[in-house]
C-alpha positions as CSV (number, residue, x, y, z in Angstrom):
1,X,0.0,0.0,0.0
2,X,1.5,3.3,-0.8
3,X,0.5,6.8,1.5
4,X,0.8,10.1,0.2
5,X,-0.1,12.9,2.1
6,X,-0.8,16.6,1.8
7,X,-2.1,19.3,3.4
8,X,-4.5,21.3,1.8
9,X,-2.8,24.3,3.4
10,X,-4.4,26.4,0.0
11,X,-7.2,26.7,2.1
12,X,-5.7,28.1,5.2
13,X,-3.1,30.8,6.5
14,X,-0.1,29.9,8.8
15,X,0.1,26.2,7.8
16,X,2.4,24.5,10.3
17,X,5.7,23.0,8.7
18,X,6.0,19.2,8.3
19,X,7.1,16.6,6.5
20,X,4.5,16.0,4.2
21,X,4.4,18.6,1.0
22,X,2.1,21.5,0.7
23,X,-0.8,21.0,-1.1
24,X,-0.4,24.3,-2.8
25,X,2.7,23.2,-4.8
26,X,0.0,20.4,-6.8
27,X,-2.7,22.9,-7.2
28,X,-3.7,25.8,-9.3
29,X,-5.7,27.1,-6.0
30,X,-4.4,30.3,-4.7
31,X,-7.0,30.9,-1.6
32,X,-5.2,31.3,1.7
33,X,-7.3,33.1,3.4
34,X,-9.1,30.5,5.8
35,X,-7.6,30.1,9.2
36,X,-9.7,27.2,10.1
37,X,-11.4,24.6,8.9
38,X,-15.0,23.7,10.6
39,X,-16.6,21.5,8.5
40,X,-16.3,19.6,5.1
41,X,-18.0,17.3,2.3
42,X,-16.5,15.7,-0.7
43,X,-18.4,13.9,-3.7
44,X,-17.3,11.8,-6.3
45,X,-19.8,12.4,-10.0
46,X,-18.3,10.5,-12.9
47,X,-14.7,11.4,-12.6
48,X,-15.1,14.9,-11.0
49,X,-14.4,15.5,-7.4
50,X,-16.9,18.5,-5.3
51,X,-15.5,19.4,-2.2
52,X,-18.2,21.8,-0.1
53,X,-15.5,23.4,2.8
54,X,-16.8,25.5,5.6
55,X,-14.2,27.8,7.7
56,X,-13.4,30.9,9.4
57,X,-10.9,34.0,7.5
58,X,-9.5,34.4,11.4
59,X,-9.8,32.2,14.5
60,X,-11.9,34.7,15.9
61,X,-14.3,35.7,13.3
62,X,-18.1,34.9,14.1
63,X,-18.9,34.5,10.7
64,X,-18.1,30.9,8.5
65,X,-16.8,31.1,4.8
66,X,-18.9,28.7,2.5
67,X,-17.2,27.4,-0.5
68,X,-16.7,25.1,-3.3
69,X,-14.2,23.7,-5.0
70,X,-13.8,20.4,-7.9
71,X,-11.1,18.5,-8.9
72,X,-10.9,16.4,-12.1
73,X,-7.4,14.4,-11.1
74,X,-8.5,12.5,-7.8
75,X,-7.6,15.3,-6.0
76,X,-4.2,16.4,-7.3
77,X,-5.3,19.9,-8.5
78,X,-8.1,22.2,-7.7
79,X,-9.9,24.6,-9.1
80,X,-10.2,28.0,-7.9
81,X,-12.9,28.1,-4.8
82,X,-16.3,30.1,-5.6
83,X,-17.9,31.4,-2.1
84,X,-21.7,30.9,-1.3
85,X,-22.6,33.9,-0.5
86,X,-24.9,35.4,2.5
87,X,-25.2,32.2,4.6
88,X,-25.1,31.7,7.8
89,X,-23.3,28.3,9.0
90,X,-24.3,26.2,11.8
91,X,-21.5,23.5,10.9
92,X,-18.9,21.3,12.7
93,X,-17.3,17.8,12.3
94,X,-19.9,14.7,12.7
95,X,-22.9,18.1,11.3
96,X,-21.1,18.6,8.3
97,X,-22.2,20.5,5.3
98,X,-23.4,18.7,2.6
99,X,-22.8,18.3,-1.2
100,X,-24.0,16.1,-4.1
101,X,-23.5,16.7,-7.9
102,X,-25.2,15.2,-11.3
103,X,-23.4,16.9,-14.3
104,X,-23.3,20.8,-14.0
105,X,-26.2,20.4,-11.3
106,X,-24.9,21.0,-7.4
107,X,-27.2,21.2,-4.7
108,X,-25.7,21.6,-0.8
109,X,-27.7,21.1,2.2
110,X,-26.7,23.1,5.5
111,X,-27.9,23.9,9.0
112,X,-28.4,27.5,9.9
113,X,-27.6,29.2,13.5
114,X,-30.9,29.7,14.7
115,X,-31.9,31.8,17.9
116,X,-30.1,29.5,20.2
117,X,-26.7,28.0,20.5
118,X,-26.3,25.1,18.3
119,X,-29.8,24.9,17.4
120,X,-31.2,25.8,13.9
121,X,-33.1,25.3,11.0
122,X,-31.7,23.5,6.9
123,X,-31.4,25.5,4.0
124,X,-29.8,24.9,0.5
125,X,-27.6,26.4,-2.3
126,X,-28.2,24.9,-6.0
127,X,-25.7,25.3,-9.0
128,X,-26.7,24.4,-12.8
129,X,-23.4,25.8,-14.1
130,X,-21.0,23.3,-12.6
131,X,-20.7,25.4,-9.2
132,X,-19.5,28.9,-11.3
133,X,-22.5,30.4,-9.3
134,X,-24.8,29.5,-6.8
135,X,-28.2,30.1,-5.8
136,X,-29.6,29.6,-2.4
137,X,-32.5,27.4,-2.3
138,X,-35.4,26.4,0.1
139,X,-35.4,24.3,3.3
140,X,-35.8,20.7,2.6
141,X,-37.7,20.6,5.6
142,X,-40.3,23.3,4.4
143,X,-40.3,25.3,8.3
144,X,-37.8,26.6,9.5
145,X,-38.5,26.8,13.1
146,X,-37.0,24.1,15.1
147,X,-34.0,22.1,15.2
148,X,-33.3,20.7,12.1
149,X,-29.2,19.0,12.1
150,X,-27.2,15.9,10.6
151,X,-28.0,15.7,7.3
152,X,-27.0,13.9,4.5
153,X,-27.8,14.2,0.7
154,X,-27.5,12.2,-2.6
155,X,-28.0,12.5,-6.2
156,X,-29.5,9.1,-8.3
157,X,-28.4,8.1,-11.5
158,X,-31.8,10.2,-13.1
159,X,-30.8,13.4,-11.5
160,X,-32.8,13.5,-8.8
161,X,-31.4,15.0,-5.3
162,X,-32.5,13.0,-2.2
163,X,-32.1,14.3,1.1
164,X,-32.1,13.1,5.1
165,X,-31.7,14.7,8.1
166,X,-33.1,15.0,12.0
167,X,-35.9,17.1,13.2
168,X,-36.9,18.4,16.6
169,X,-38.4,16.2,19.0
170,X,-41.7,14.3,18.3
171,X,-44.6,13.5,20.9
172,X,-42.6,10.6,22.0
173,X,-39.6,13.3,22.9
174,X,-37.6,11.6,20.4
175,X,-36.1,13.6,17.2
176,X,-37.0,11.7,14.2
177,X,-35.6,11.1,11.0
178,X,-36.5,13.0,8.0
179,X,-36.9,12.6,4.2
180,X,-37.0,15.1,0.8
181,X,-36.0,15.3,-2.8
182,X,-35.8,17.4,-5.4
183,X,-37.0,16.8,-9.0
184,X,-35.9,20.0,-11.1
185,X,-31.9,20.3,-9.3
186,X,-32.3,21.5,-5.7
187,X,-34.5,24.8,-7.0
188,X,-37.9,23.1,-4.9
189,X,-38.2,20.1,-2.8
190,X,-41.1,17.8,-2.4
191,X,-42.8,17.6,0.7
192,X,-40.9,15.7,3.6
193,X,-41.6,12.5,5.2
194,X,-40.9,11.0,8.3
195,X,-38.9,7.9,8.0
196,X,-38.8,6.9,12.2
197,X,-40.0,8.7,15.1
198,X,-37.5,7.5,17.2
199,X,-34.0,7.7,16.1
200,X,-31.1,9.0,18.2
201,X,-30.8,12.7,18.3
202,X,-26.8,13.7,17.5
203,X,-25.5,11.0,15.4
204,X,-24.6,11.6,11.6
205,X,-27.0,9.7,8.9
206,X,-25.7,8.1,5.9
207,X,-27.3,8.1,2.5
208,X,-26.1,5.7,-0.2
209,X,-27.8,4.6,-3.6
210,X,-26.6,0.5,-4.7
211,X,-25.7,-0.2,-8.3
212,X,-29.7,-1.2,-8.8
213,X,-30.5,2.3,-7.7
214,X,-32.5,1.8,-4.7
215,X,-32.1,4.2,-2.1
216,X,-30.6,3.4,1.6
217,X,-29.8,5.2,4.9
218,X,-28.2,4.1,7.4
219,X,-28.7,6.0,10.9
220,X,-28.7,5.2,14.5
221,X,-32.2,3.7,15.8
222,X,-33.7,5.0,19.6
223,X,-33.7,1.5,21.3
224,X,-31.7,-0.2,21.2
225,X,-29.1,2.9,20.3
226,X,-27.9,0.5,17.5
227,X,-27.7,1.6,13.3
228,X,-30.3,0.5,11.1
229,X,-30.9,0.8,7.7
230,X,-33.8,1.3,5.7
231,X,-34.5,0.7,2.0
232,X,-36.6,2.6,-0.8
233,X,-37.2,1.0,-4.1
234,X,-39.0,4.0,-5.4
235,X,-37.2,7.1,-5.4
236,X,-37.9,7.7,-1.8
237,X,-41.7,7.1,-2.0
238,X,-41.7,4.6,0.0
239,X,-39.1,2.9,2.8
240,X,-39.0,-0.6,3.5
241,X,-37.1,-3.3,4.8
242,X,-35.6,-1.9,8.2
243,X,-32.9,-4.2,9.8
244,X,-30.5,-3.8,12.3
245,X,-26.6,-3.3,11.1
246,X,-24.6,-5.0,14.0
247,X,-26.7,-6.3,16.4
248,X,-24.9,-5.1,19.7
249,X,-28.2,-4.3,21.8
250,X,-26.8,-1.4,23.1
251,X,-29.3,0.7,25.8
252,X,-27.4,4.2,26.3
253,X,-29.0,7.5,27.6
254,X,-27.2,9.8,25.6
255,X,-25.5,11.8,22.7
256,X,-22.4,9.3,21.7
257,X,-22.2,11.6,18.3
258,X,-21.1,8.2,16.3
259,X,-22.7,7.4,13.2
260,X,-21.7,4.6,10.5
261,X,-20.5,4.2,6.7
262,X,-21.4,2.2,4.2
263,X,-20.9,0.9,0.5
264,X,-22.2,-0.9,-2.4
265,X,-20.2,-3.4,-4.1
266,X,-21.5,-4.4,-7.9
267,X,-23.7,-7.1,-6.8
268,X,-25.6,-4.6,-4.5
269,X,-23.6,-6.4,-1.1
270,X,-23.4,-3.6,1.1
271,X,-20.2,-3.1,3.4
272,X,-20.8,-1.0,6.9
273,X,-18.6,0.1,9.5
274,X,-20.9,1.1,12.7
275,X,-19.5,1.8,16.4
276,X,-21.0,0.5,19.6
277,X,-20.3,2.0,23.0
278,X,-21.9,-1.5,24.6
279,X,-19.2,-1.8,28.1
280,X,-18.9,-5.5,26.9
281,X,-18.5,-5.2,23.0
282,X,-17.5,-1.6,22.5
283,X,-15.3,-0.3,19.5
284,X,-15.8,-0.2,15.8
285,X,-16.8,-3.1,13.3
286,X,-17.2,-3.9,9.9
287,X,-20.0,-6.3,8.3
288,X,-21.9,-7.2,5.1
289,X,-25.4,-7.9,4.1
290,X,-24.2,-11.1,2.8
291,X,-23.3,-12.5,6.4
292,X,-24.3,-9.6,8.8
293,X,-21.6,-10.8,11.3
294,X,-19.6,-8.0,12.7
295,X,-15.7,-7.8,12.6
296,X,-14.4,-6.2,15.2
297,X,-11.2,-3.5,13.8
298,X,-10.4,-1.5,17.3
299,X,-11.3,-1.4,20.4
300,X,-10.8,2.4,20.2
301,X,-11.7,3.4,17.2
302,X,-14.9,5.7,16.8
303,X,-15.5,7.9,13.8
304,X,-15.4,6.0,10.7
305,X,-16.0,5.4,7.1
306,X,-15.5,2.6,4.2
307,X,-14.9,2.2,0.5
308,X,-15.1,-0.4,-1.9
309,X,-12.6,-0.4,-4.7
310,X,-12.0,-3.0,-7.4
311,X,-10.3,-5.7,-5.1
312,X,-10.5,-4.5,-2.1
313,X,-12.2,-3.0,1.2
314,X,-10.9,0.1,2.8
315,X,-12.0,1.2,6.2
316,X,-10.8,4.5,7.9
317,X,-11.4,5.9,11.6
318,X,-10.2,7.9,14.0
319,X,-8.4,6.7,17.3
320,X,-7.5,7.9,20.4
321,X,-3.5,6.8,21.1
322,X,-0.7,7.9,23.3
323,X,0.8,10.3,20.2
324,X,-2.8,11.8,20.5
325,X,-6.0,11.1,18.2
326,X,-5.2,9.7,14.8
327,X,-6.3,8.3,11.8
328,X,-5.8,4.9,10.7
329,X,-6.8,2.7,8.0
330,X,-7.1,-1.0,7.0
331,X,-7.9,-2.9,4.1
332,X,-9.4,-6.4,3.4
333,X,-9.4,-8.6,0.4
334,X,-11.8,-11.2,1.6
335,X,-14.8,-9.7,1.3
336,X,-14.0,-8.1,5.4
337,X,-13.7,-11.5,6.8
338,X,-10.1,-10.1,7.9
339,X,-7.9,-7.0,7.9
340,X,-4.7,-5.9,7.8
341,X,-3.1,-4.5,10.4
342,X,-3.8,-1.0,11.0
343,X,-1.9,1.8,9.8
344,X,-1.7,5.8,11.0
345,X,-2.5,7.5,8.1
346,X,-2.1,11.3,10.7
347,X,0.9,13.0,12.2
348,X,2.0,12.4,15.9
349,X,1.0,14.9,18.1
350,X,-2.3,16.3,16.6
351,X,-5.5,15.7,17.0
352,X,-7.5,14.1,13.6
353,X,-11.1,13.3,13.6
354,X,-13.7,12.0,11.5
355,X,-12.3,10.8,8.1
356,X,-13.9,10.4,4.9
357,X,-12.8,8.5,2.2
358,X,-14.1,8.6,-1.1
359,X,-13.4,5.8,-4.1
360,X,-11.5,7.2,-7.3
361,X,-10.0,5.7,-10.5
362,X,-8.0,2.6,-8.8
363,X,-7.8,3.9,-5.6
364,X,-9.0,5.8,-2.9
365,X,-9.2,9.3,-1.6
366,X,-9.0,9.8,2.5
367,X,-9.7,13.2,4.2
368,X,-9.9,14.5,7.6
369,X,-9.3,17.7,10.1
370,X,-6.1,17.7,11.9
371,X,-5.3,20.2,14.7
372,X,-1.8,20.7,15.7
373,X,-0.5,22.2,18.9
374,X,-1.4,26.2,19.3
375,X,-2.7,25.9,15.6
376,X,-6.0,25.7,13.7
377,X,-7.9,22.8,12.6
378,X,-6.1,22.1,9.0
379,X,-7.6,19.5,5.9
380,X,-5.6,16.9,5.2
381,X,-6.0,14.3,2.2
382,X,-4.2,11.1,1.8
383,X,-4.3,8.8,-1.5
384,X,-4.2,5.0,-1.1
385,X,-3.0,3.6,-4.4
């Protein structure tokens, strides 16, 4: 397996020195006016890569930046960021911003600061030029009073945009999860749906369309606080077929702020990596449709995410260690039966959270936030070849 790492220090100001190369030297992007990172997407459409960044010009500004960027080299060059203008950002790792593309149509999904801390409502952007301009859009989730957080959005292989997110609580004082699309490119949005009443209240959902273009989400369920998925066969019309994804039985009271990944392979075999906090089982696994036996990867791995590429698997998380919290990464060739050892994908010393990885031409694409000591959060991508 061969690393390379950058730092996509075009994005930022006083980029620490290291031993991995600046990711300005490989791109035509000269922005450098973000001192920190909060929040990121990436998306792969045919051969293009949309990257949706969120950050602040100075540590101390009150404001987020919003913008976009694509790549048509797996990540090697850039092209030169466009800012969404007049938003107001509600967004931080694990309640990312959100992008999907289909062509020259871009639609991103964010939450808003609303009148309390952390608490707000969705709106959207939509581009039909290929991101050269943007357009801000309506809230998936038609009022905008309320908590509305966690969402996650998709485009299907007919060019409609699908949506899910979480909503204030219910009767039940549960927060439920939530359902939209958009037939004409993000400008309106169908009426939403509720998919559960009852799913946890501050973990991130998943989206995911399989090679037979059904629809799938995978979020974390009320009780027992384990993921489950469920399945539409008709463009989000209707959702069937809800099953547990690692059947830990885990009862918690809480926010553990963990959701899963998952993947298609060509025969529609999904892949997952999900987290349990269970005192007996806890730590991350992977596991298929085919078997739906969970693997257990670490112990003390949380935050995670997983590809699959022609031959192989590729799982990524973040990890608490002695050097301080890093990525790592493992890759299986069995279908997940088994894994190679782990390897640190993140510097020493810093602090790295919540990776996303995101399949290319023969290989894979990892990203992730990495905070060094006395400086800001940074973007850092890594290519598995």
């Amino acid at each position: 397996m061969k690393i390379n790492t950058f730092v996509f220090c075009a994005l930022l100001t006083g980029c620490a020195s290291s031993s991995v190369q600046n990711f300005s030297s490989f791109s035509q992007n000269p922005t450098n006016d973000l001192a920190e990172i909060s929040s990121f997407d990436i998306y792969s459409d045919n051969g293009t890569l949309h990257a949706l960044i969120s950050g602040l010009k100075t540590q101390h500004a009150k404001t987020q930046i919003l913008r976009y960027l694509q790549s048509n080299d797996n990540g090697k060059n850039w092209s030169l960021p466009v800012d969404i203008e007049n938003v107001t950002l509600l967004a931080s790792r694990g309640n990312d911003v959100q992008i999907a593309a289909n062509g020259e149509n871009l639609v991103a999904i964010w939450q808003t600061q609303g009148d309390m801390p952390n608490y707000g409502a969705l709106i959207s952007a939509y581009s039909h030029d290929a991101g050269k301009t943007w357009q801000i859009g309506k809230n998936p989730a038609v009022d905008n009073s309320g908590d509305q957080s966690h969402a996650d959005l998709i485009a299907d292989k007919k060019g409609k945009f699908h949506t899910v997110w979480l909503a204030d609580p219910e009767e039940n004082g549960y927060q439920s999860l939530r359902y939209s699309r958009s037939i004409d490119n993000g400008e309106n949005w169908q009426s939403p749906s509720k998919l559960d009443d009852s799913s946890c209240s501050c973990c991130w959902n998943t989206l995911v369309i399989s090679p037979n273009n059904e629809l799938h989400v995978l979020y974390r369920d009320m009780n027992p606080r384990d993921m489950t998925l469920l399945s539409s066969s008709d463009n989000g019309v209707t959702w069937r077929n809800k099953k547990t994804v690692g059947e830990f039985n885990w009862h918690f009271d809480g926010c553990p702020h963990v959701g899963g990944g998952i993947a298609f392979d060509e025969n529609n075999v999904f892949y997952a990596s999900v987290w349990t906090g269970d005192a007996e089982k806890s730590g991350l696994y992977t596991l298929n449709s085919i078997t739906n036996t969970p693997v257990k990867v670490g112990k003390k791995a949380t935050h995670s995410d997983i590809a699959v590429l022609e031959n192989r698997l590729v799982v990524v998380w973040d990890e608490m260690t002695k050097e301080g919290t890093g990525i790592f990464s493992a890759q299986s060739f069995d279908k997940g039966k088994t894994w190679s050892s782990p390897q640190r994908l993140s510097a020493n010393g810093t602090n790295s959270t919540h990776p996303r990885i995101v399949a290319t031409e023969n290989n894979a694409l990892i990203l992730w936030t990495e905070k060094q000591s006395k400086q800001a959060n940074q973007l850092k991508m890594t290519w598995l070849e």
